[in-house]
C-alpha positions in Angstrom: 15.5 -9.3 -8.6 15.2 -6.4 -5.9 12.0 -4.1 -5.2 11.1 -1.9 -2.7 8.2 -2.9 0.5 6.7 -1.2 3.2 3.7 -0.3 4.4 0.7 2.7 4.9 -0.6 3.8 7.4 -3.9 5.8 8.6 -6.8 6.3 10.6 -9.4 4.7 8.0 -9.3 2.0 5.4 -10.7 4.2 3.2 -7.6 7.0 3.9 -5.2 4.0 3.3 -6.1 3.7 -0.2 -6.5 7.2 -1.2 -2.2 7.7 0.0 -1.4 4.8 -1.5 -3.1 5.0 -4.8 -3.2 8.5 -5.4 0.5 8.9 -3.9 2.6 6.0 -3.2 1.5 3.3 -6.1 2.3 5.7 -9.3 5.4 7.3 -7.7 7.1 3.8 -7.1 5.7 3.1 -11.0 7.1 6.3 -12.5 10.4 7.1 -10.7 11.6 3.7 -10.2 9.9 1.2 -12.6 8.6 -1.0 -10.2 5.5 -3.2 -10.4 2.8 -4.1 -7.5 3.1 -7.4 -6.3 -0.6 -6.3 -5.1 -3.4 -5.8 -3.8 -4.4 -4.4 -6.8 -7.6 -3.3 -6.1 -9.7 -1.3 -3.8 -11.3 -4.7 -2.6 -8.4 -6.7 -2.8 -6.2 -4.1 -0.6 -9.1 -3.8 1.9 -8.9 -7.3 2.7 -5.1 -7.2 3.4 -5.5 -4.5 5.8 -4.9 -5.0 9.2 -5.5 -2.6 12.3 -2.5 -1.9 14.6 -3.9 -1.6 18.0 -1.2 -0.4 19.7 -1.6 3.3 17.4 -5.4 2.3 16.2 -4.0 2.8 12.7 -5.3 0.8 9.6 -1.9 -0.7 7.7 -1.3 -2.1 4.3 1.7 -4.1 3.3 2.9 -3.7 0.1 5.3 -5.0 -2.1 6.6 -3.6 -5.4 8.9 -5.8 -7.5 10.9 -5.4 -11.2 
Protein backbone atom coordinates (compact mmCIF):
# COMPACT_ATOMS: atom_id res chain seq x y z
CA UNK A 1 0.00 0.00 0.00
CA UNK A 2 0.76 3.82 -0.18
CA UNK A 3 2.55 5.82 -3.14
CA UNK A 4 2.96 9.21 -3.88
CA UNK A 5 0.62 11.28 -7.02
CA UNK A 6 0.57 14.54 -8.44
CA UNK A 7 0.93 16.08 -11.42
CA UNK A 8 3.33 18.25 -14.07
CA UNK A 9 2.95 20.99 -15.39
CA UNK A 10 4.19 23.23 -18.55
CA UNK A 11 3.67 25.20 -21.42
CA UNK A 12 4.21 22.23 -24.09
CA UNK A 13 3.43 18.53 -24.14
CA UNK A 14 6.69 18.03 -25.25
CA UNK A 15 8.19 20.21 -21.86
CA UNK A 16 5.89 17.94 -19.75
CA UNK A 17 7.79 14.96 -20.58
CA UNK A 18 11.23 16.10 -20.62
CA UNK A 19 10.50 17.26 -16.30
CA UNK A 20 8.98 14.33 -15.74
CA UNK A 21 11.21 11.89 -17.31
CA UNK A 22 14.41 13.36 -17.00
CA UNK A 23 13.41 14.76 -13.41
CA UNK A 24 10.53 13.59 -11.58
CA UNK A 25 10.16 9.69 -12.80
CA UNK A 26 13.83 8.40 -11.69
CA UNK A 27 13.88 10.64 -8.47
CA UNK A 28 10.52 8.97 -7.17
CA UNK A 29 12.40 5.49 -8.43
CA UNK A 30 15.66 6.04 -6.72
CA UNK A 31 15.01 7.92 -3.43
CA UNK A 32 11.78 6.35 -2.56
CA UNK A 33 11.33 3.01 -4.46
CA UNK A 34 8.29 3.67 -5.99
CA UNK A 35 6.99 2.32 -9.32
CA UNK A 36 4.86 4.21 -12.18
CA UNK A 37 1.38 3.24 -12.31
CA UNK A 38 1.94 4.93 -15.84
CA UNK A 39 1.93 6.43 -18.65
CA UNK A 40 4.92 4.74 -19.37
CA UNK A 41 5.66 6.08 -22.55
CA UNK A 42 6.15 9.17 -24.47
CA UNK A 43 2.91 8.14 -26.44
CA UNK A 44 1.11 6.75 -23.78
CA UNK A 45 1.72 10.00 -21.45
CA UNK A 46 0.81 12.27 -24.41
CA UNK A 47 -2.52 10.90 -24.58
CA UNK A 48 -3.20 11.50 -20.81
CA UNK A 49 -2.36 14.98 -21.01
CA UNK A 50 -4.85 17.46 -20.56
CA UNK A 51 -4.65 21.43 -21.07
CA UNK A 52 -5.71 23.61 -18.08
CA UNK A 53 -7.32 26.52 -19.58
CA UNK A 54 -7.62 28.60 -16.86
CA UNK A 55 -3.26 28.88 -16.81
CA UNK A 56 -2.99 27.40 -20.69
CA UNK A 57 -0.62 24.84 -19.06
CA UNK A 58 -0.29 21.17 -20.48
CA UNK A 59 -0.82 18.64 -17.11
CA UNK A 60 -0.05 15.06 -16.58
CA UNK A 61 -1.40 13.02 -13.72
CA UNK A 62 0.71 10.60 -12.38
CA UNK A 63 0.69 8.05 -9.99
CA UNK A 64 3.57 6.14 -8.48
CA UNK A 65 2.85 3.04 -6.28
CA UNK A 66 5.10 0.27 -4.08
Amino acid sequence: MGGLGGEVRAATKDEVWKKFENGLRSQVEAQFGLFLDGPLTLEAAFEKMWKDEKSGFWVLDIHFSK
